[in-house]
C-alpha positions in Angstrom: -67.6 120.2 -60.6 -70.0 121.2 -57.8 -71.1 125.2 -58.3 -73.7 124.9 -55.0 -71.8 124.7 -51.5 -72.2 121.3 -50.2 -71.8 120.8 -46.7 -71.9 117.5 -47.2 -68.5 117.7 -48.6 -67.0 119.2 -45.2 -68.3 116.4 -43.4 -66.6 113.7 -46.0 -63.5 115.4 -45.3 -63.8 114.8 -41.8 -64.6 111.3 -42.2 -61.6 110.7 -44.5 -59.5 112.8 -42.1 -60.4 110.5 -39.2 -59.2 107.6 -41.3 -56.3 109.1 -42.4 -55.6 109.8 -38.7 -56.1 106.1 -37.5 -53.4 105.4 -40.1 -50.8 108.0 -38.9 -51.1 106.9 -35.5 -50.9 103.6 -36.0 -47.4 104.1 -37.6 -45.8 106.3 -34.4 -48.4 104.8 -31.4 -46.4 101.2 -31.9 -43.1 103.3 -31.0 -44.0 104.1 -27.3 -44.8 100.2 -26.7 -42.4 98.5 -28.0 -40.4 97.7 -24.8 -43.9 96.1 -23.3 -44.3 94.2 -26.3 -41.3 93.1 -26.0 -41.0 91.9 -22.4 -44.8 90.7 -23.1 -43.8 88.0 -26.3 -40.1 87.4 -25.5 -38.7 89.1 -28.3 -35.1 89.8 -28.8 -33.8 93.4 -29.8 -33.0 92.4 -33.1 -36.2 90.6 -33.9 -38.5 93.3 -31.9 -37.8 95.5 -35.4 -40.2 93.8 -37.1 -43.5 94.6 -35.3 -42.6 98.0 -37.1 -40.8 97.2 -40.2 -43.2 94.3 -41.5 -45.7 97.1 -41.5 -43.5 99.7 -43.3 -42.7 97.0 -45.9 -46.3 96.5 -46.7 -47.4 99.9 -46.5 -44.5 101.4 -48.0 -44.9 99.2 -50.7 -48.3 99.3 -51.6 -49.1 102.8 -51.9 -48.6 103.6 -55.5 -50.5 100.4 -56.5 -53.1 100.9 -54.4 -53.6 104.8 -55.5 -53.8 103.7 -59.0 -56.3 100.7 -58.1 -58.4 103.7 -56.2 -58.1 105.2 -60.3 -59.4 101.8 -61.8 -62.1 100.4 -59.5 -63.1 103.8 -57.5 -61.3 105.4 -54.6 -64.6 104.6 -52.5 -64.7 101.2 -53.2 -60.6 101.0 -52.1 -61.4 103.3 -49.1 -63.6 101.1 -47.7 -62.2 97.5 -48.8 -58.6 99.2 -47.1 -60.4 100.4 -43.7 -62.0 96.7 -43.5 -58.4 94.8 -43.4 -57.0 97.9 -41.5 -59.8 97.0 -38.5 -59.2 93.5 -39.0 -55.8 93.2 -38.5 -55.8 95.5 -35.4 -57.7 92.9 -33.8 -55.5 90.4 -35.0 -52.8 92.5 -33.6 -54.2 93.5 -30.4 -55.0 89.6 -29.8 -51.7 88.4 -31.0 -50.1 85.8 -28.0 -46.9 85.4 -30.3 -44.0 87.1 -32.0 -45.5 85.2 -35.2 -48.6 86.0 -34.9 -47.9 89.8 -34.2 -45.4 90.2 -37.2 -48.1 88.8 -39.8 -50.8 90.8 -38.7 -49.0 93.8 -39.0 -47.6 93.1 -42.0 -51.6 92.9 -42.8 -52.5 96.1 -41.3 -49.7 97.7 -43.5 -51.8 96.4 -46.6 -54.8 97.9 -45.0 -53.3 101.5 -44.3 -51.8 101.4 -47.8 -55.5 101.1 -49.5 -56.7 103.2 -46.6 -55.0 106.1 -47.2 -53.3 106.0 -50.5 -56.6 107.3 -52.2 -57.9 110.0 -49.6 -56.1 112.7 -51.2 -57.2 112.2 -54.5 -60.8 112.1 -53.4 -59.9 115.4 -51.8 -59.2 117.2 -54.7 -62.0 116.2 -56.4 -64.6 116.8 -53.7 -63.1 120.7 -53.8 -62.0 121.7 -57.7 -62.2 125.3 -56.4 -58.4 126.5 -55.5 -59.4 128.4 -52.5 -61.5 125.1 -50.9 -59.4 122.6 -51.9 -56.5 125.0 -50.6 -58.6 124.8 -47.1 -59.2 120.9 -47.4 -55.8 119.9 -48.3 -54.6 122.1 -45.2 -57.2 120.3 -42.8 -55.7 116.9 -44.4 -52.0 117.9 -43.8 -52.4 119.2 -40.1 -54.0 115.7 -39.4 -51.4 113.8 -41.6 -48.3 115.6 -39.8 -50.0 116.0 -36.6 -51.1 112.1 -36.2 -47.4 111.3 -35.9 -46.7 113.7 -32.2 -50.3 112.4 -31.1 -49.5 109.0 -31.8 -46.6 109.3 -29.2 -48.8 110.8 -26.6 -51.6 108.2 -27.3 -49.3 105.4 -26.6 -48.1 106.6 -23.5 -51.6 106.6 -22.3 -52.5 103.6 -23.3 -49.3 101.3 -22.6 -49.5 103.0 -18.7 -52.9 102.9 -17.9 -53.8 99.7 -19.4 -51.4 97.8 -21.6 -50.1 97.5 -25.4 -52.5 95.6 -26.6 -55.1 98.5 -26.5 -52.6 100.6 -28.9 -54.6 98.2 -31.6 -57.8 97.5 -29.9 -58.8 101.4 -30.2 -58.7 101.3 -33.3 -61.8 99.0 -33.7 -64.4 101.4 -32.6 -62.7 104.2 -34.6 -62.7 101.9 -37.7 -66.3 101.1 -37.5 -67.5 104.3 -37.2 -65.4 105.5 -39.8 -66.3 103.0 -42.4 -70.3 103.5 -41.4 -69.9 107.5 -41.6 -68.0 106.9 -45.1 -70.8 105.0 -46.9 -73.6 107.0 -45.9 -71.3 110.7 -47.3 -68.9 109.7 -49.6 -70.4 109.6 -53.4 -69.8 106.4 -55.1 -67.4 107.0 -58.0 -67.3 104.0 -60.9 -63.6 104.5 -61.4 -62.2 104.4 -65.5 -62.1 100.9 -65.8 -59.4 98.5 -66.7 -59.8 98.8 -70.3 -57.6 96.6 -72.5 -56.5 95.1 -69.3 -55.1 94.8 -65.8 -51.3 95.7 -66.0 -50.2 92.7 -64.1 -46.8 92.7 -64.7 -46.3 96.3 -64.0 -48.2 95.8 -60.8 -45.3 93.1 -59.7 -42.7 95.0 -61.0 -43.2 98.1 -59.3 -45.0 96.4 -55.9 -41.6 94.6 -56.2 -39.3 97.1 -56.1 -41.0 99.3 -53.5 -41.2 96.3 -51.2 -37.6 95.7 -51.5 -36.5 98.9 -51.3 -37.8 99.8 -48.2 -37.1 96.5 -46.8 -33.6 97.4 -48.1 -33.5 100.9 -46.3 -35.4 99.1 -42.4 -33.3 95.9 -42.2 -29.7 95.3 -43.9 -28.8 98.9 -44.3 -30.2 100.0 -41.0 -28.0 96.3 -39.2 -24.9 96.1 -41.7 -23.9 99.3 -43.1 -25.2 101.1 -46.4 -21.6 100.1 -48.3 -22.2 96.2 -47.6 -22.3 93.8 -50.1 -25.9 92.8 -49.0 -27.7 96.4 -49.1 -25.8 96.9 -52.2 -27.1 93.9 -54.1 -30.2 94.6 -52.7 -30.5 98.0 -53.5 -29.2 97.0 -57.4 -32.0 94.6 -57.3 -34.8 97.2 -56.4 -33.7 100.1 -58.6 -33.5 96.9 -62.0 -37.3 96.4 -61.1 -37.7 100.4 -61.1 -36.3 100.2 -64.1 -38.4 97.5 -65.9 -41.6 98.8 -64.6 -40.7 102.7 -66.0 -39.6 100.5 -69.4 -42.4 98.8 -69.1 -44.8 102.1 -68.8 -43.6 103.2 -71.6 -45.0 100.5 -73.9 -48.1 99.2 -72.2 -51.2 100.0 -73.8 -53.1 100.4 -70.3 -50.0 101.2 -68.0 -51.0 101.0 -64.4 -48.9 104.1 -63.9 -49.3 106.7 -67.3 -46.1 107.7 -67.4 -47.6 111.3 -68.5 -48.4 112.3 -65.1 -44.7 113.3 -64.4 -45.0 115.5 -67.5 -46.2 118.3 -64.6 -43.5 120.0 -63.8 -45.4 120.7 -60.7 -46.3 116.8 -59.3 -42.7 115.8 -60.5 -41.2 119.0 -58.6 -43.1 118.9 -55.4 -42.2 115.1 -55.0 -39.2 115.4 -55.3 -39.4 118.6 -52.4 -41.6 116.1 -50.2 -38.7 113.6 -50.3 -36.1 115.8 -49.5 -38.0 117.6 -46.5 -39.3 114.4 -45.0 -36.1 113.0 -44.7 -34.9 115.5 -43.3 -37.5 116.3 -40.8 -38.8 112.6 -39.9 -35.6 112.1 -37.8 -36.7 115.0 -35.6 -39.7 113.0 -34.2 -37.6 110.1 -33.6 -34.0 111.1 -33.0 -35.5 114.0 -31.0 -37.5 111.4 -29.0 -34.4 109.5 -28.0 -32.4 112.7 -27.2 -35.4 113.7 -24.6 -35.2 109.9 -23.5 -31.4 108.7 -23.5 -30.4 112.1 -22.6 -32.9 113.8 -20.6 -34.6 111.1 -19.1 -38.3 111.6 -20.1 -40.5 109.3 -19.6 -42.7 107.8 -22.3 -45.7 110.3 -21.3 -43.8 113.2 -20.9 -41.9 112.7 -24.5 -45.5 113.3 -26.1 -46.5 116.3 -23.8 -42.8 117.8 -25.1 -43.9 117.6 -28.7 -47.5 118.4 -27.9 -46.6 122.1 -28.3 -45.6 121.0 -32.1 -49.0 119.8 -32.8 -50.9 122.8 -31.4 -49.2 125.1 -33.3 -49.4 123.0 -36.6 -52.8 122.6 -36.0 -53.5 126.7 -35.8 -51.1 127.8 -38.8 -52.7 124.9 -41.2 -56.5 125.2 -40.0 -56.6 129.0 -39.4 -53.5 130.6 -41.5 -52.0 128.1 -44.6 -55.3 129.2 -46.8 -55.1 132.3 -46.9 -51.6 132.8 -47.5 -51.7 130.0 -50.3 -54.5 132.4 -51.8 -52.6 136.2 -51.4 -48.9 135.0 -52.0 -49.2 131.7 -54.0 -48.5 127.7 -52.5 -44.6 128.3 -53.7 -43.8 131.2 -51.9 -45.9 130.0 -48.7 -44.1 126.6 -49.1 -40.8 127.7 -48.8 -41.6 130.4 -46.0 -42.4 126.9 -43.9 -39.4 124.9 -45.2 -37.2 127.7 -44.0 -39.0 127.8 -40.3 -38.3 123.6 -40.2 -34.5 124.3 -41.3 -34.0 126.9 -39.0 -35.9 124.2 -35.9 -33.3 121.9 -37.4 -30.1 124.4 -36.5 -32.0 125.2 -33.2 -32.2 121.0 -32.2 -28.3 120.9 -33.7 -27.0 122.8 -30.4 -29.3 120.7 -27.7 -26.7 120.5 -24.6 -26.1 117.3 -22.3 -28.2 119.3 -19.5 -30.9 121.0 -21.5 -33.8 122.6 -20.6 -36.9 122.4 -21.7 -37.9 126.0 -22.0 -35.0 127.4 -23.3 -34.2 124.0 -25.8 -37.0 121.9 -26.7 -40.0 124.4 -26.7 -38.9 126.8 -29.3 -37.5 123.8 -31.6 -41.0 122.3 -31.4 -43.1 125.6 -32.0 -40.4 126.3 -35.3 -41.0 123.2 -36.1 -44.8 123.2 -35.6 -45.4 126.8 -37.9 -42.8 125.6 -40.0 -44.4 122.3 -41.3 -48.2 123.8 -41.0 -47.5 126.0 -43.4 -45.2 123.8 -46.1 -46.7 120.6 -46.1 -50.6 121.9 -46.8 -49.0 124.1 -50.2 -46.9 121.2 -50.8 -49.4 119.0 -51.1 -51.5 121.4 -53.1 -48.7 121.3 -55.4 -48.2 118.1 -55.9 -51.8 117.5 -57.1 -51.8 120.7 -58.8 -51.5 118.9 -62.3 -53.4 115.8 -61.6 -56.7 114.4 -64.3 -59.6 113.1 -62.6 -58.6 110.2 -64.0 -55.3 110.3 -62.4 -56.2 111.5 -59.0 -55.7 108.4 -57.1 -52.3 107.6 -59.0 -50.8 111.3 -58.0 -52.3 110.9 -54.3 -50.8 107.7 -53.9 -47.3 108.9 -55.6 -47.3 112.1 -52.5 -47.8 108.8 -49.8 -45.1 107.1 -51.5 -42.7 110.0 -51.0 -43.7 110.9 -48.0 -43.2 107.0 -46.7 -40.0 105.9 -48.8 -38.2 109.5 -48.0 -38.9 109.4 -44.3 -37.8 105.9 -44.0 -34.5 106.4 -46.3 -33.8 109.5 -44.3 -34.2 108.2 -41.1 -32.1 105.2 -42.3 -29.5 107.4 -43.2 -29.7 109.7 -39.9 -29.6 107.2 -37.2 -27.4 105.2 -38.8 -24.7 108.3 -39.1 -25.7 109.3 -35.4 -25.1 105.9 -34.4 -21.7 105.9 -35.4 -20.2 109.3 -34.6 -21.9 108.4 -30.9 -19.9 104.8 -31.2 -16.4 106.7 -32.0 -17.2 110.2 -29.4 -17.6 106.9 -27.0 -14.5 105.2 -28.1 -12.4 108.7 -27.6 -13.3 109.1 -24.0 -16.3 111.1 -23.8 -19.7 109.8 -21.6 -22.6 108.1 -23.1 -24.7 111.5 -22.9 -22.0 113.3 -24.3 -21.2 111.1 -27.3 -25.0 110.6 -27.8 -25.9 114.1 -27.9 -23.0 114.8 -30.4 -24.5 111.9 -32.6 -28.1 113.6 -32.7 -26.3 116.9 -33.1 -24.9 115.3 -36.6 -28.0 114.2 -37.3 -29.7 117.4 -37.0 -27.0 118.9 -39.1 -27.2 116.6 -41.7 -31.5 117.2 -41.6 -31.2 120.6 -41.9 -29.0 120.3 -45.3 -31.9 118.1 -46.5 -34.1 120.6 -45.9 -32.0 123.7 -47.7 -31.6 121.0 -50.8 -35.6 120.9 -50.9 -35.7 124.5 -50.7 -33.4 124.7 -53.5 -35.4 122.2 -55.6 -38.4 124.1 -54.8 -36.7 127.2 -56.5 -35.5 125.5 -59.5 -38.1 123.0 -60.4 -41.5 124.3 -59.4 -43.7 126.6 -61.5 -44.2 130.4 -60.4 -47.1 130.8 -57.4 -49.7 132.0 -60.2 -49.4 128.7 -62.1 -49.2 126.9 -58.9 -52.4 128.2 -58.4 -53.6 126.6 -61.3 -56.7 124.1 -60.2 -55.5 120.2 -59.9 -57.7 119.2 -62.0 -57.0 121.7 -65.1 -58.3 121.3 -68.3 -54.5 122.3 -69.8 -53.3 118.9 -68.0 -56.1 116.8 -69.3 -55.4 117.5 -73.2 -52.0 116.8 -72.8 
């Protein structure tokens, strides 16, 4: 534990907030360019999903495995190896001529981002033991993590019309570089606790499995055929049976690549299970809220990002300027679920969005809710979650809060745009216009978002420890006994 301020530290976090930023936009930049990429490479509507699901598979996937690799080998060592394939495949990416071509190297970057950022906030919490710092780190982490995604939107709409969509994944070569040259010289080289009696291979497959399946599960047959078909229900059974030998198998192993004890903390089980429910809630508001501005409106891909620019700014100024200090006087619970209720109440705000909206009266205060709202949950949720973490188990509980945050957002968007989908499909079938029916589609949408959110507030209550043992440093000496 460092007892002499190191600014060195503060300039490691901005390093690994750079790369954690790359990542982020890479996930929402793709969005704005899809219809040039597809018009560019021939690709059909159906197959045109892929450039972005073969990179949620990956990533999705990966994240726990590589978090608890970041354990094993050290998080510098995965940091670095992660950022190399990352930059690599972005110039296989940005070169790609074919749909093939395109669809495998972003299945690669996905592998990349997953090493890339699964380890980040574990190297966080132990660069900054001391609540009140790590309080300010983790809240300069979250504004860039939630921020990246409205950016990313505004990015690509600069690039794709000034240029074309193959810079999306050229700019991140330059980026990468300097990142990965900035990391070696400030981030300390941690040896990592070994492999011990072993690598736990099978529990490595088994879980990798399952997480792989299950998001594919959630992006492809139940986004095309329907969550009640006979395909995304034998898929579905499939994923959960290799959840369940890998849990089984935790149990037993004498080197488990995932200690079941870490879930023993009321608080990194708790705020999980918060993270889930409020990211699948909220995630649909980027994209659903997107398509409202374009379907219904008739914003153009630039101005979509300027209309959520507002959220960013305001994220940014509550996270960087306000989230400490009100994690410190009133406790990460009670500053958590001040910010939940700001995102539900944005949620009933974008639930009443009319055909001809406006917006100054609509969209602006739905984005500035929405902006305080998740500046202020996501950097004491996050403090939470690692709140009971070992050293030892850093990388494993920062990989599990990327693995929520990346299963939960694609399940709940899954589950949001399929429902808005089909109440728009039967409003159309009744009579009504195609901006009426799709409006009343997001407006279910929204609805069904904000219950999310309520349920994580609920869970928050119920599950999580009082704000003084929230308070408790992540890497607590209580924790480590047990």
């Amino acid at each position: 534990m460092n007892t002499q301020p190191d600014p060195r530290r503060w300039h490691a976090l901005v390093v690994l907030c750079v790369g954690v930023l790359m990542i982020v936009l890479d996930a929402t930049i793709v969005n704005v360019a899809l219809p040039s990429i597809q018009s560019d490479l021939g690709f059909t509507q159906s197959s045109l999903a892929w450039v972005v699901n073969a990179y949620l598979i990956a990533f999705g996937g990966l994240l726990l495995l590589a978090g608890r690799v970041g354990d094993l080998v050290g998080r510098r060592s995965v940091f670095l190896a992660g950022l190399g394939v990352f930059v690599l495949a972005s110039l296989a990416c940005g070169a790609a001529q074919s749909q093939a071509m395109l669809v495998a190297a972003r299945f690669v970057q996905g592998v990349g981002g997953a090493f890339t950022s699964a380890v980040i906030l574990g190297m966080i919490v132990t660069m900054f033991p001391e609540p009140r710092e790590q309080a300010k780190a983790i809240g300069v982490y979250a504004f860039v993590a939630s921020a990246g995604g409205s950016i990313g939107l505004l990015a690509g709409g600069v690039l794709t019309e000034l240029i074309n969509w193959h810079w999306i994944f050229f700019v991140n070569l330059p980026i990468g570089i300097v990142t990965a040259v900035f990391a070696k010289r400030l981030l300390d080289r941690d040896q990592g606790i070994g492999f011990g009696e072993g690598a736990d291979v099978g529990g490595a497959v088994l879980i990798t499995g399952s997480l792989m399946l299950g998001v594919y599960t959630i992006v492809k047959p139940a986004a095309d055929y329907g969550w009640g078909a006979g395909r995304t229900l034998a898929l579905g059974a499939v994923a959960v049976a290799l959840l369940v030998a890998f849990v089984a198998r935790e149990a037993t192993a004498r080197n488990p690549l995932v200690p079941l004890r870490i879930f023993r903390s009321r608080n990194v089980s708790g705020a999980n299970l918060v993270q889930a429910l409020s990211v699948a809630g909220m995630f649909g508001m980027f994209f659903l809220g997107a398509l409202y501005l374009e379907r219904v409106l008739g914003y153009a891909p630039l101005e979509i990002g300027l209309a959520f620019l507002p959220t960013t700014v305001v994220m940014g100024a509550i996270s960087l300027r306000l989230t400490e200090p009100l994690v410190t006087r009133f406790g990460a619970k009670a500053t958590m679920i001040a910010g939940l209720v700001l995102i539900a109440a944005a949620q009933l705000l974008f639930a009443r969005v009319p055909v001809d909206g406006s917006f100054v009266t609509d969209i602006l205060p739905v984005t500035l809710l929405l902006g305080a709202g998740a500046g202020m949950a996501f950097p004491a949720l996050m403090t939470l979650s690692m709140s009971g973490a070992t050293p030892q188990d850093a990388g494993l509980a920062s990989g599990l809060v990327n693995t929520t945050v990346q299963v939960g957002g694609a399940l709940g968007l899954a589950v949001l745009a399929t429902l808005s989908a089909t109440r728009s499909d039967g409003l159309v079938a009744s009579g009504h216009s195609n901006a009426v029916a799709l409006t009343g589609g997001y407006h279910l949408a929204f609805l069904i978002g904000f219950a999310l959110v309520v349920a994580a507030i609920v869970a928050a209550f119920a599950v999580l420890r009082s704000p003084a043992a929230a308070e408790t440093p992540a890497l607590e000496a209580a924790y480590d006994a047990a």
